[in-house]
N, C-alpha and C positions, 0 to 999 in steps of 0.2 A: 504494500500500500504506500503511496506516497504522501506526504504530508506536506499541503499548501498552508502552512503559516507564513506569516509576513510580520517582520517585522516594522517599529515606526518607519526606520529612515528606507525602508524598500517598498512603503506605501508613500512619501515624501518623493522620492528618486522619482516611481510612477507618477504622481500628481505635476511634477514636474515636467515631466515627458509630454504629457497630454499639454500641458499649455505650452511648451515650444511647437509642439507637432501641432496645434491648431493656430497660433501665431503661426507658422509658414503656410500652410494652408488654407487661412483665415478664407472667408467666401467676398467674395471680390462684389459678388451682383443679392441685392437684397433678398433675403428667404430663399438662398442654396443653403444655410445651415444645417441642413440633413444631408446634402451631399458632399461637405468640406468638416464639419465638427464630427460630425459624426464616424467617419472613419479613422480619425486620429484620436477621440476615443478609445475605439474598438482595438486601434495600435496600444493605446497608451496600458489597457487593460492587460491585452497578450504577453507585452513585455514585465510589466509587474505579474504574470503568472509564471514565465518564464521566470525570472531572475529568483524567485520565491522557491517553487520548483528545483532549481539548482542548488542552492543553497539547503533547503531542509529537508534532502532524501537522509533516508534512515539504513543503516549496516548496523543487524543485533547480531551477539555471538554471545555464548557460553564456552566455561574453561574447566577444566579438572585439575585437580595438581595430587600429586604421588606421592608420599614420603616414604622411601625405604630405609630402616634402619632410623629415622627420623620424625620428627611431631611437626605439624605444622599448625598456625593458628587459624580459627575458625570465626565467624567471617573474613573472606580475604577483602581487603579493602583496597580499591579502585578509584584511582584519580585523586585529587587534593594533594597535601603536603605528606611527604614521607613519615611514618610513624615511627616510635620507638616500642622497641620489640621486649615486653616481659611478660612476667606470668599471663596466664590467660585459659583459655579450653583449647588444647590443642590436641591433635589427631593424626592417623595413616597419610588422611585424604579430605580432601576440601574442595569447593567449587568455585569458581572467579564467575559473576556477575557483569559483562562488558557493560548489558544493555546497548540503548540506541548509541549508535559511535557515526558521523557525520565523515565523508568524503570527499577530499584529504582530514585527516585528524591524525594525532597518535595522543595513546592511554596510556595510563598506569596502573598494573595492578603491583599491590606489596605485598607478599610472603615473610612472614614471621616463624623462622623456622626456630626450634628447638631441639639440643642434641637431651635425649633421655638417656644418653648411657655415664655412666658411672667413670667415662675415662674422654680424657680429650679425642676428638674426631673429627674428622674434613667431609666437607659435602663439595659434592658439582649439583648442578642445576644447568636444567638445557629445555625451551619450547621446542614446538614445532603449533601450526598453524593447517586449519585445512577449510575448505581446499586448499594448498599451497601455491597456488597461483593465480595470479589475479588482482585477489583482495587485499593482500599489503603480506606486510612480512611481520615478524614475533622475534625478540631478541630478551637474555637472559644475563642480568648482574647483578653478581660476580657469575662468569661463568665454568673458573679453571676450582682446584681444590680450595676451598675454605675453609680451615681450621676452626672450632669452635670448643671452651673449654668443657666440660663433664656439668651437666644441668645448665647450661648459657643458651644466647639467643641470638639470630642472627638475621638481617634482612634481605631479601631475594627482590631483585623490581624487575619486573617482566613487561616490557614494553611495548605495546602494537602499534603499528603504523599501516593506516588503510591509507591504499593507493588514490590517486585522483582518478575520478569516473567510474567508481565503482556503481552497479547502477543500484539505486534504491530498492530496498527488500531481498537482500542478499543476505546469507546467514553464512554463521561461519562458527569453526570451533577450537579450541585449544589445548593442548592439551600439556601439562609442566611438571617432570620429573625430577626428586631430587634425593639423589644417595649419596 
């Protein structure tokens, strides 16, 4: 489904269109005004559905994440300012929440991982994205060994970047492993 919101300045941008477009067109001979306003109008409308249209198609997606060997916090939290990672309810396995994500954008989701074992230990962390092409790409940091000490915490930011022109009501999924 597409969604034609419009914001202020893209009903302003149009209201503005219609009166340049009917200033050049203006009706030269008294009462053509249905044949000279009225179709820069009808311009002026198209374009503010257009430019509206471009801007507020919707890309949702859904993510999984994996912990082997490892707990991860639950709700994963997406976008805003990075958290600081302590106690909490943490788990195997957790789900990322992209929802609607706009094209071009990139997100953030944060991983809160915690090591449960009793002795220091290294995690990698790697996405992948699917379909895998197309709709933008998925990146993972830290993505090499990460050391964390015995009951510590550490932050995982998983990044998506949806491509330009992706077209509206495209779905997509994620999925983020970390041993």
């Amino acid at each position: 489904m597409i969604d034609i919101s419009l914001t202020i300045s893209e009903v302003i941008l149009g209201s503005v269109l219609i009166v340049i477009i009917g200033a050049i067109i203006k009706p030269r001979v008294p009462g053509k005004w249905k044949t000279a306003v009225l179709p820069s109008v009808l311009i002026g409308i198209a374009v503010i559905s257009a430019v509206g249209a471009a801007t507020s198609l919707s890309i949702s997606g859904t993510g999984s994440v994996t912990a082997k060997n490892w707990k991860v916090l639950s709700p994963i939290q997406v976008g805003g300012t990075a958290p600081t990672c302590s106690a909490g309810t943490y788990a195997d396995t957790a789900s990322i929440t992209w929802g609607n994500v706009g094209s071009p954008s990139t997100t953030n989701a944060y991983i809160c991982v915690q090591n449960a074992d009793a002795a220091t230990q290294s995690y990698t962390a790697s996405s992948t994205i699917n379909p895998n092409s197309g709709v933008g790409t998925i990146s993972t940091s830290p993505s090499g060994a990460t050391p964390v000490l015995a009951g510590g915490f550490s932050l995982v930011t998983v990044t998506l970047t949806i491509n330009t022109g992706v077209a509206g009501g495209t779905t997509f999924s994620t999925s983020t492993s970390i041993s």
